[in-house]
N, C-alpha and C positions, 0 to 999 in steps of 0.2 A: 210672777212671771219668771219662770226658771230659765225659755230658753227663746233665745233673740241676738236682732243683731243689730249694735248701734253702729248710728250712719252720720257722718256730716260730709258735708259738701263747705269748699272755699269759690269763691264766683270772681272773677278778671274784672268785672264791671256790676252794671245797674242791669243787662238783660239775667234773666233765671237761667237761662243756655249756656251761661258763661264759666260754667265749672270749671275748674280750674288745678284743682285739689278733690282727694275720697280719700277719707279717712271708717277703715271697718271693723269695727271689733266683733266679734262673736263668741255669745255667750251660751253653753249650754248647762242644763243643773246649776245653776247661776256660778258658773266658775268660766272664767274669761278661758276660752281654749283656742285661741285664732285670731288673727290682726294681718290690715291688709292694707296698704299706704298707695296712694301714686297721682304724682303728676298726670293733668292731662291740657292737652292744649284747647284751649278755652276756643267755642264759638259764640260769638264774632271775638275774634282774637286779636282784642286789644285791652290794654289795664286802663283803669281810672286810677288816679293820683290814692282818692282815698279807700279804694280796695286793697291795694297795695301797702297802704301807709295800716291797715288793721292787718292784712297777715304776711306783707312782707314779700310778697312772690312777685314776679316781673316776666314781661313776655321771652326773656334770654334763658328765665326759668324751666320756661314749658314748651321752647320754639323745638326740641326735641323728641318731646312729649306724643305720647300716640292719644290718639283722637279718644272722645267717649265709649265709640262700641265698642275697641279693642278693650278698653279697661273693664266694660262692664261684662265680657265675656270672660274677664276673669272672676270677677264680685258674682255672677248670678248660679255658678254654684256653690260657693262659699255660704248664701244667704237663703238657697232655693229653703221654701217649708218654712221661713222663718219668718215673724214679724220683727219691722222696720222701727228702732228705736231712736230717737231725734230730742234736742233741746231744742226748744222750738220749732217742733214736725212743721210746721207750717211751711216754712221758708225751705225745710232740706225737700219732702214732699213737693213742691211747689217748682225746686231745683232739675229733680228726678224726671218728672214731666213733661216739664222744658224742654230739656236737653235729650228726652226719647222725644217727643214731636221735632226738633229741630232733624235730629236723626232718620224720620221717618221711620222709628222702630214702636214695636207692640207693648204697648205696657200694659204688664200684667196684674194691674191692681194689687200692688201691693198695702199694706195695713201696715200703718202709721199708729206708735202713740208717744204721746208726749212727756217728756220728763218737766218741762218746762210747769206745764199743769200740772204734773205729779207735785211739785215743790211748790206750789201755789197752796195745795192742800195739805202739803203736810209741814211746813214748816209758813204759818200765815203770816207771821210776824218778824221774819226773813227783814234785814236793811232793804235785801232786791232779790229776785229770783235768776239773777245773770248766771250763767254756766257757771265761772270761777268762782261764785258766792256760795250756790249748791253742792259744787263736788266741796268745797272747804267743810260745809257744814256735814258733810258728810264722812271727811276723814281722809277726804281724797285731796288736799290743794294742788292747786296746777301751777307747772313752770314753761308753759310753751303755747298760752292762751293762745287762738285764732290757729293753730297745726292741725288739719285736720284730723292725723291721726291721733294728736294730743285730747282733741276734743271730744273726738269720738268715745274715746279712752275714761273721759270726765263723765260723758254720760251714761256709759257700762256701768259704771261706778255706782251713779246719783241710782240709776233703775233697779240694778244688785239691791242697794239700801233703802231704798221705799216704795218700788212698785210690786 
């Protein structure tokens, strides 16, 4: 896969709606050419102790923050034609749909694949498949675990190197 675009999502709480953070990398001829960061003020807009205690953000963070659409009105031509690349698709996928249904917006089925399963299959004997295990094994180590643009960043990376 030469051209995509990795995604992660940071969540304020336990609701999937709660985005909070997007982190975008976009990769075309598998050479990283675009990155794209931003707070967003999470719905329902309040933190959990341990969302915050994994990546740090606080509602003082994003109380200035523009809402979902506005930031996905920036992301959906960055990303338009492209597949959605995620460590653990499941949860950023799962994020993404939330928070368009919470929005009352259309989603336009986008296509997910996993880096998460990519490193399940190619490295089986992996200590763990954790984000920061696989971008190391791959050349990539992270200093900013849990940022979404960090992460994102990680998963460019892992997909470049084994999908």
């Amino acid at each position: 896969m030469q051209d995509f675009a990795a995604i992660d999502f940071e969540t304020a709480n336990n609701c999937q709606s709660s985005v909070c953070s997007v982190g975008i990398v976009i990769v075309r001829g598998g050479v990283v050419i675009d990155k794209f960061y931003s707070l967003i003020q999470p719905e329902p807009n309040h933190y959990q102790y341990w969302n915050t205690r994994v990546h740090g953000l606080r509602c003082e963070d994003t109380e200035c923050a523009p809402v979902f659409p506005h930031v996905w009105a920036q992301v959906e031509p960055l990303i338009e034609g492209l597949p959605l690349v995620a460590h653990n698709a499941r949860f950023d996928e799962s994020c993404l749909k939330a928070v368009f249904r919470t929005y009352q917006m259309d989603y336009p089925d986008y296509t997910f694949f996993d880096t998460l399963r990519a490193a399940k299959h190619a490295f089986p004997h992996a200590p763990n498949h954790q984000l920061h295990t696989v971008a190391a094994m791959c050349g990539h180590p992270m200093t900013n675990h849990h940022h979404a643009l960090a992460d994102a960043e990680a998963c460019a990376n892992i997909a470049i190197e084994i999908m």
